[in-house]
N, C-alpha and C positions, 0 to 999 in steps of 0.2 A: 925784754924780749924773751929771756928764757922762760918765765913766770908762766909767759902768755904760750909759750911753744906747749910746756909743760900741760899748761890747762885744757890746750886744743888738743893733745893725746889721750889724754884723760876723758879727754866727751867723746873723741872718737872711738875709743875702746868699750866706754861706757855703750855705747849705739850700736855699736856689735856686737856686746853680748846680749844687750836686751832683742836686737832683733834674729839671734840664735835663740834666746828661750823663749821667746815669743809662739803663740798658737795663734792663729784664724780664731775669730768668732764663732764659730761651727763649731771647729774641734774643740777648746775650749769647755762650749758649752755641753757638748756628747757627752767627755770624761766629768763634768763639776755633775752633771745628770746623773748620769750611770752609777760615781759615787756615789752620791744620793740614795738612789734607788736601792742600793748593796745594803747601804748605814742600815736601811730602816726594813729590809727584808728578806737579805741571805740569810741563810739557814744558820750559817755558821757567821754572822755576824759579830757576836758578842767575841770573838778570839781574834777579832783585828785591832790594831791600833791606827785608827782613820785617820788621823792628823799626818802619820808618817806616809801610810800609803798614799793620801793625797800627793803629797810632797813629792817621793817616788815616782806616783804616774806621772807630775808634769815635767818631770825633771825628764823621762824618758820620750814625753813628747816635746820636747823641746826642738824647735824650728819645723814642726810639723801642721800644714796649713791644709794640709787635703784627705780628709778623715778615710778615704783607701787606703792610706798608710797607721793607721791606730791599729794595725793587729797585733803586733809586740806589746801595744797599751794596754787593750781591753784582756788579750791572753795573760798579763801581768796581775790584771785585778780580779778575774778567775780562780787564779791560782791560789792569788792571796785570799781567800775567803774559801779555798780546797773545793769549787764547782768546774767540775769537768762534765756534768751534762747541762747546763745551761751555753747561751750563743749570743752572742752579738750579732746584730744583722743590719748591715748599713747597705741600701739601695740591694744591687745584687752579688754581694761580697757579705761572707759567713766566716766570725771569729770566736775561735773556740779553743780552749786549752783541754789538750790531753795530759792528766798523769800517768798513762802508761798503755802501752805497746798491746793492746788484744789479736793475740793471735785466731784469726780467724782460718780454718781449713779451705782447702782449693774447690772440695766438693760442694761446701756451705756457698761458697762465693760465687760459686757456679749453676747453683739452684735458684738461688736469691735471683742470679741475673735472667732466669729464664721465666721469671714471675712468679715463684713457688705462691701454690694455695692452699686451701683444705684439700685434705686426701684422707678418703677414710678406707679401709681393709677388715676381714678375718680371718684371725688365724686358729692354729687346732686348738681344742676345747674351748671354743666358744669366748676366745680374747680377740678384743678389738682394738684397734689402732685406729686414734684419730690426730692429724697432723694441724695444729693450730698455727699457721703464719701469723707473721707483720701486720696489725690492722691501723692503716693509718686516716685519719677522719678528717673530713672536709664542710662536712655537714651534717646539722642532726640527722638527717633522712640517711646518712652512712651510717650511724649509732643503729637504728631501728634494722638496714637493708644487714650489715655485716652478723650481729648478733644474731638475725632471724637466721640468715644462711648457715653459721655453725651449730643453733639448736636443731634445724634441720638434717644438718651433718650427724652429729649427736643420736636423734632421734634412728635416722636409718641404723643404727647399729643396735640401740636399744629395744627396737620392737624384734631383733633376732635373735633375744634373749642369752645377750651375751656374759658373760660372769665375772669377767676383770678386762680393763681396757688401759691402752698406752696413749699417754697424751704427748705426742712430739714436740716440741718447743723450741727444736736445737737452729728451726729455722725464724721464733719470733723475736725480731729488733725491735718490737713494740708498737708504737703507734696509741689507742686506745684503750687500756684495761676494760671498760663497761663494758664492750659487747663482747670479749674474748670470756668474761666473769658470767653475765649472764649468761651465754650463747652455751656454756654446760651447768646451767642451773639445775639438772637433774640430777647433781652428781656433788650439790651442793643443798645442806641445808638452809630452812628458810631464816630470814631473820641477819643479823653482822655477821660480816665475813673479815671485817679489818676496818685501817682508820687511815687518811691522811694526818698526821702529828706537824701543824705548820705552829702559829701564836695561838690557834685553836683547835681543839680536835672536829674530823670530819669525818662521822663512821658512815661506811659500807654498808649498805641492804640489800637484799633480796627479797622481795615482798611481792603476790599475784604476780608474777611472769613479768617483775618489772626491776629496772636498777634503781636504786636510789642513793644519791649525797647527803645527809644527814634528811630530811624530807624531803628534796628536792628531788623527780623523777626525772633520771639523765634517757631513760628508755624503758619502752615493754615490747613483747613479743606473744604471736601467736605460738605455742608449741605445738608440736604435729603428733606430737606422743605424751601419754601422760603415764610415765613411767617415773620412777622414784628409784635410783642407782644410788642412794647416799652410802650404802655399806658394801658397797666392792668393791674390791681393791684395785688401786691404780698407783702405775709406775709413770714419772713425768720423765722425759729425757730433754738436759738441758747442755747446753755447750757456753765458749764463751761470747756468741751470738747472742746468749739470750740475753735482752735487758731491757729496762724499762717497764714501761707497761706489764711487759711480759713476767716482769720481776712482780711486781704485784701482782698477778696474776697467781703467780707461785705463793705468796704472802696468804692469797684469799683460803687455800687449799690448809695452809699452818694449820694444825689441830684436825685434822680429818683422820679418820682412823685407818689404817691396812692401806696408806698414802707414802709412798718414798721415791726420791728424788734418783735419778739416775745418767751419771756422764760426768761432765768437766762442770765445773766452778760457774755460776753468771757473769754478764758483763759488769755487775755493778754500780749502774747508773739507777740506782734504789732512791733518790728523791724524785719529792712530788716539786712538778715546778711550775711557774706563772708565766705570765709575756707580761710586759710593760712598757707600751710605744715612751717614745721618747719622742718623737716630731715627725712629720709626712715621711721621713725619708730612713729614719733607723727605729727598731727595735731591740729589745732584750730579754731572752729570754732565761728564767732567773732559778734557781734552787731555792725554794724557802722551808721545807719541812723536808718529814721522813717519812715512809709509810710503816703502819705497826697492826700485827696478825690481831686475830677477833681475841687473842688473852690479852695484848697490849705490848704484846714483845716488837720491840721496835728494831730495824732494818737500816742499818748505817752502812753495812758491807757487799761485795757480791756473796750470793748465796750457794753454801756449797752442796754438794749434793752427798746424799745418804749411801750412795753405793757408787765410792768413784770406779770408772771405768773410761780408760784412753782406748780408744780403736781406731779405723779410718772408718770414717761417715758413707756408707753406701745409701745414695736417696735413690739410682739407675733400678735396685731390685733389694727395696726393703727388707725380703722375707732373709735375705742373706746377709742383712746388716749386723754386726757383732752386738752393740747396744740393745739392737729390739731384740735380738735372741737373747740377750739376757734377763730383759724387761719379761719375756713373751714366760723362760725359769723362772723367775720372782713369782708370775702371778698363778703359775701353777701350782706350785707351793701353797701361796695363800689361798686359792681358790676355794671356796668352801663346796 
């Protein structure tokens, strides 16, 4: 009787823990997926030890049957592979690991919310201000519609034959680099401007009023000016809003001459990255490269800027913003 008491505690204890570590079918298959997907194409793959993360992630999803609750998982396999701009995306729930705290200003936050767009200005001797927002892309016909509007932007200030201009950035969170890149082609020579660096290099062009992915044309545009600005100087103001896209944006500019950065630090989110469905119902969206300037200098960190400068962000009345009056002293200096 004991033998048999013993053995019946034994399986019943046995059958509680398997069905505490036990996952759903679903979930299960999300995390053996998603690792998958990490093995063979995070950026920073080669510095994990996948057998143990494996282990790790199911050990933390343990008794977990309803894949709403994997944010703890997916935020864990994030980390562990150091992507904090890629996401998890399961039905209408968004998992994403932050390394660190971006302090974003009240003003920034407050612009942002009221739709901030292009804004261009002049100020004394002939500098101009152009304000490049967030371009976030939907469709190619937003590639061709966003880039034409800022080379139009662009244009207006260039046929007032302006002599150094301020490119703001402190409000772009990114969205698309091509048409933020072409959309100031004039202010940019023809030919590589930079490379995505994933398992293959993918260099940047500029070629006839068009973007290019190694030959692949992402966009072209009509310009409304045919003005050539490659050699006057520009001051970018960047904060720590600015990131992504907008960071390559900053990378395409690397090596430009009478070019200097100005304000707070980037946000950092300097990889280039993919999507990769997983099934009808989740996605992921993944870091797999870096981006690297037209000499090959490659981009792992936020980028800091050439003339730091802390102030309070006035976007209410520009011309009294501390930043652009500094930008507005730099270019007068350089001006030739």
């Amino acid at each position: 009787m004991t033998h048999k008491l013993t053995a019946f505690i034994a399986i019943a204890l046995l059958s509680k823990i398997n069905l505490v570590c036990a996952q759903s079918v679903e979930v299960r298959f999300l995390i053996d997926t998603s690792i998958s997907i990490m093995k063979h194409h995070a950026v920073n793959a080669n510095t994990v030890d996948w057998d143990t993360l494996k282990k790790n992630a199911l050990a933390k999803a343990a008794g977990i049957n309803n894949p709403y609750q994997l944010g703890p998982v997916m935020r864990y396999l994030y980390k562990s592979v150091n992507d904090f701009h890629g996401a998890f995306f399961y039905k209408d729930s968004t998992f994403q690991w932050h390394h660190r705290d971006i302090k974003v200003s009240d003003s920034i936050m407050n612009e942002w919310k009221k739709g901030a767009g292009i804004k261009t200005m002049i100020f004394e001797n002939n500098i101009g201000y152009l304000r490049i927002p967030s371009m976030p892309i939907s469709s190619l016909e937003d590639f061709y519609k966003k880039a034409q509007n800022l080379d139009d932007s662009l244009c207006s200030l260039l046929v007032k034959n302006i002599k150094g201009i301020i490119l703001d950035l402190r409000l772009d969170g990114g969205g698309a680099m091509h048409p933020m890149i072409l959309g100031v082609e004039q202010l940019l020579k023809q030919g590589n401007v930079g490379s995505f660096r994933t398992r293959k290099k993918e260099d940047w062009f500029i070629k006839d009023n068009g973007f290019f992915v190694d030959t692949v044309l992402i966009s072209k545009i009509t310009p409304q000016c045919n003005m050539h600005a490659q050699d006057i100087p520009v001051v970018m103001l960047i904060s720590p809003a600015t990131g992504s896209a907008a960071e390559c944006f900053i990378i395409s500019f690397k090596g430009r001459k009478n070019t200097v950065l100005l304000g707070f630090e980037t946000a950092g989110y300097v990889t280039s990255n993919a999507g990769f469905p997983i099934n009808d119902t989740a996605f992921m969206n993944l870091s797999i490269g870096y981006s690297a300037d037209r000499y090959g200098n490659i981009y792992k960190e936020a980028i800091k800027p050439d003339i730091p400068f802390i102030s309070p962000d006035n976007f209410n009345d520009i011309m009294k913003d501390e930043k652009v009056k500094a930008a507005v002293n730099w270019l007068k200096i350089h001006i030739n």
